[in-house]
C-alpha positions as CSV (number, residue, x, y, z in Angstrom):
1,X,3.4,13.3,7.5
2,X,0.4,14.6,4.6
3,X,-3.0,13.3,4.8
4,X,-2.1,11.9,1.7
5,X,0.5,9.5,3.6
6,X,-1.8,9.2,6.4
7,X,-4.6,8.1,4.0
8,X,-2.5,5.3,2.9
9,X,-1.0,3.9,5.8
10,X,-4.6,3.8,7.1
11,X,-6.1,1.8,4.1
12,X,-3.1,-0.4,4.2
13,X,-3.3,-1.0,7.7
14,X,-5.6,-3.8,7.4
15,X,-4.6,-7.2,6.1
16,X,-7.3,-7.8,3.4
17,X,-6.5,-4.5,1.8
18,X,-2.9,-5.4,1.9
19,X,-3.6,-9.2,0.1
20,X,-5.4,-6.9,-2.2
21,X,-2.6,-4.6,-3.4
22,X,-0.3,-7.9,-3.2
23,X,-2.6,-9.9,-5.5
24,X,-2.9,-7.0,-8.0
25,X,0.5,-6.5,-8.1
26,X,0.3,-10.0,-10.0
27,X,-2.1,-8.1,-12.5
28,X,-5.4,-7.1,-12.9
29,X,-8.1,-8.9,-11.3
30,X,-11.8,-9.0,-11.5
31,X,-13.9,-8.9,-7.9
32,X,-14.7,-11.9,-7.9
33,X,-11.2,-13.4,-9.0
34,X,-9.8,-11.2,-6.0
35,X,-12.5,-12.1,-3.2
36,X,-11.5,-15.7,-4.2
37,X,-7.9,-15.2,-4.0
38,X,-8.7,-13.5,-0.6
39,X,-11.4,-16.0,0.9
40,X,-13.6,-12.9,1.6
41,X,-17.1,-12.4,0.5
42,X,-17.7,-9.9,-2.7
43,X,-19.9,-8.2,-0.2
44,X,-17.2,-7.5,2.5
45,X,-14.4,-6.8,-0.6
46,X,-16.4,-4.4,-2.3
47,X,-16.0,-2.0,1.3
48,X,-12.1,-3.0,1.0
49,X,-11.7,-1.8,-2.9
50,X,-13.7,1.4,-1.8
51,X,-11.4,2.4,0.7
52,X,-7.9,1.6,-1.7
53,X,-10.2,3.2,-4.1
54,X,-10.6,6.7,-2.2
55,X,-6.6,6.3,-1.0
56,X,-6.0,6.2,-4.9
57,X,-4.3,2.5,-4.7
58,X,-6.4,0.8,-7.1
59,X,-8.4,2.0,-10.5
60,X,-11.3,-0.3,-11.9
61,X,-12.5,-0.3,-14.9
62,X,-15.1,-2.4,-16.9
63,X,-14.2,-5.6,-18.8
64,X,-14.2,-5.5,-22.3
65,X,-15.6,-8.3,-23.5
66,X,-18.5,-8.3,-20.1
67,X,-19.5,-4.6,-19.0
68,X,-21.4,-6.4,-15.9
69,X,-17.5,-7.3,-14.6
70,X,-15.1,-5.1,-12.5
71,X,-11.4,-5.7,-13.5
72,X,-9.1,-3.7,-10.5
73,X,-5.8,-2.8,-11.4
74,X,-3.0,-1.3,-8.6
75,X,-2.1,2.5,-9.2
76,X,1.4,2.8,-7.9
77,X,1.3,6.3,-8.2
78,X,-0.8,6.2,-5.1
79,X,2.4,4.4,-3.4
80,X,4.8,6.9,-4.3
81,X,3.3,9.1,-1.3
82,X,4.5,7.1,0.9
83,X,7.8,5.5,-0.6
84,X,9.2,9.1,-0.3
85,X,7.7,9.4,3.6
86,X,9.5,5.9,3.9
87,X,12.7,7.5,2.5
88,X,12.6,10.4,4.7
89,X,12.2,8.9,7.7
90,X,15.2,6.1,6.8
91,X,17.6,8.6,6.1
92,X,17.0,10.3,9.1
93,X,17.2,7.5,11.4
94,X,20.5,6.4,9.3
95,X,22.1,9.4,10.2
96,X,20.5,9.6,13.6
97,X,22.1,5.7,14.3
98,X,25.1,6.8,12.5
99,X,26.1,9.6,14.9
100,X,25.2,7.6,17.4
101,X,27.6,4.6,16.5
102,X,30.1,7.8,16.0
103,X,30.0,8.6,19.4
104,X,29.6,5.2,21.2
105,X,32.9,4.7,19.3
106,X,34.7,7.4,20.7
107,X,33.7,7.3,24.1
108,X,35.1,4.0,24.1
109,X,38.6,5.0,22.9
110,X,38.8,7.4,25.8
């Protein structure tokens, strides 16, 4: 596994960051839109965004039309990391459970 995967799994591996990355996936958000959807305070969101942030999950940028509001966007590029991991491993196991079934069936015939 890279630290890049590592650094991924870890920021997802908490349930606010993952209602995060959910609710973005809907479209961008502002903080305050998001720490509403999430019932969290902006103070304890802020530390969430941070972390997806550094994992390179989310991008924020400034509003338009209000330069005092934070509009966070997902970057799936930062899940692509660890879809291929995901991959890997799956294939692996496939085969691994495939040859297994393989043999479990020929046993039996004997």
């Amino acid at each position: 596994m890279t630290s890049e995967v590592a650094l991924t799994l870890t920021a997802l591996a908490d349930d606010t960051r993952c209602g995060a990355i959910e609710a973005l996936g809907e479209g961008p958000l502002s903080a305050g839109e998001l720490a509403a959807r999430l019932d969290v305070t902006p103070a304890a969101l802020t530390r969430h965004l941070r972390v997806l942030r550094q994992a390179g999950l989310v991008s924020v940028s400034l509003d338009d039309n209000d330069s005092r509001r934070h509009v966070y966007s997902v970057q799936p590029a930062g899940l692509l990391g660890l879809n291929d991991w995901a991959r890997r491993v799956t294939m692996f196991w496939s085969s691994q459970l495939a040859s297994f079934a393989d043999e479990a069936s020929g046993e039996g015939q004997q």
